[in-house]
C-alpha positions as CSV (number, residue, x, y, z in Angstrom):
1,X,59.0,42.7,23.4
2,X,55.3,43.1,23.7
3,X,53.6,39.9,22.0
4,X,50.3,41.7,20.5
5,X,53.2,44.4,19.1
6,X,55.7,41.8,17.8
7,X,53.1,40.0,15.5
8,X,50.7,42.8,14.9
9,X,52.3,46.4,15.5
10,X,55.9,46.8,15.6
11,X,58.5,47.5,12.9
12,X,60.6,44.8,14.0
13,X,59.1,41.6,13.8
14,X,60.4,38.6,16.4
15,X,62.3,36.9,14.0
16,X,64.4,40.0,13.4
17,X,64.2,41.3,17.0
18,X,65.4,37.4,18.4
19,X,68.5,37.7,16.0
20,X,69.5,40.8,17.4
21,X,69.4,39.6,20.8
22,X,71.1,35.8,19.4
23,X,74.0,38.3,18.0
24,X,74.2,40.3,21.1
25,X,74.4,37.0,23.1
26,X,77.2,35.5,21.2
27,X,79.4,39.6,21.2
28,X,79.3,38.8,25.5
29,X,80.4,35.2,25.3
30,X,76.9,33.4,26.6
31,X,75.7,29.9,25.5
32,X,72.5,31.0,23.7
33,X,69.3,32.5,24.3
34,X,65.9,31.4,26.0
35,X,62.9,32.7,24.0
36,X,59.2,32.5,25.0
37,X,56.8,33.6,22.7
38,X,53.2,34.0,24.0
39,X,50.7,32.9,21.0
40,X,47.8,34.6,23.2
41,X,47.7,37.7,20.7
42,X,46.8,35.5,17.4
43,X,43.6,34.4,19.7
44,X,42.9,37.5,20.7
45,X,42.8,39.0,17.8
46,X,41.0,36.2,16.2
47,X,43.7,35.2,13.5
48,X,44.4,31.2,13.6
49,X,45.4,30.6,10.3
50,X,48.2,33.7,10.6
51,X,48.8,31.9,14.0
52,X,49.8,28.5,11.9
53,X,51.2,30.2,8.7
54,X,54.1,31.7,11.7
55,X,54.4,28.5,13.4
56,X,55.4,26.5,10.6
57,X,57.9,29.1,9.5
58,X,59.3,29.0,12.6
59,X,61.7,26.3,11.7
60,X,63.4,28.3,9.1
61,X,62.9,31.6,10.2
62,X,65.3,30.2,13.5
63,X,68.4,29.6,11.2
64,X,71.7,28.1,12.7
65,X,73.6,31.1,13.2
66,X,70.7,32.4,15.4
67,X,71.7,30.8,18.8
68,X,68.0,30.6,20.5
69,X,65.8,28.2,21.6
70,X,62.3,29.0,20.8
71,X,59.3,27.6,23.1
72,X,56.0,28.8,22.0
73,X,54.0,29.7,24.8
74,X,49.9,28.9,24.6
75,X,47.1,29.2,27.4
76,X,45.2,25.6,27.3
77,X,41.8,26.8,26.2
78,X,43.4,28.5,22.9
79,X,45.3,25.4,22.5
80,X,42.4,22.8,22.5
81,X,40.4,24.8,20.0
82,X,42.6,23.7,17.3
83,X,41.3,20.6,15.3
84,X,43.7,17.3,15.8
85,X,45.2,18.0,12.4
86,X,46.2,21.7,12.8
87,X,47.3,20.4,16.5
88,X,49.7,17.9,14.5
89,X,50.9,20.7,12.2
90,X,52.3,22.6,15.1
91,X,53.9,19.6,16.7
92,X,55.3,18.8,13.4
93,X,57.1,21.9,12.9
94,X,58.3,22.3,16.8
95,X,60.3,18.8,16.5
96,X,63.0,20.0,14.0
């Protein structure tokens, strides 16, 4: 799924589009599902505090029956122009 179209354009957002794909996974009798999502688009488009308000959902919005493992994808430069705190946010919410 296009990243710019799964957080700004699409009718299915990730989250629903990821459980789809976790259900699918587990119908064929794999182990789980690899998902990188690339955080680019929330730059590009200039929104960073939609950019945190879906990373620290991301914890719930990746329930237990949804067999994925999420790794959130982020080009240096965009990275480092987050403040210490809102880098400590992210973290936060990517260790549970």
């Amino acid at each position: 799924m296009d990243a710019s179209k799964a957080y700004f354009g699409s009718l299915t957002d990730s989250v629903s589009f990821i459980a789809s794909l976790s259900k699918l996974v587990k119908e064929t009798g794999k182990n789980g599902l690899s998902v990188f999502e690339d955080m680019g688009p929330f730059f590009y488009y200039n929104k960073l505090n939609d950019l945190l308000r879906y990373e620290t959902s991301l914890s719930s919005s990746y329930r237990p029956w949804i067999k994925a493992k999420p790794f959130c994808v982020y080009n240096k430069l965009d990275y480092n122009r987050f403040v210490i705190k809102q880098k400590k946010t992210i973290s936060r919410n990517h260790n549970k």
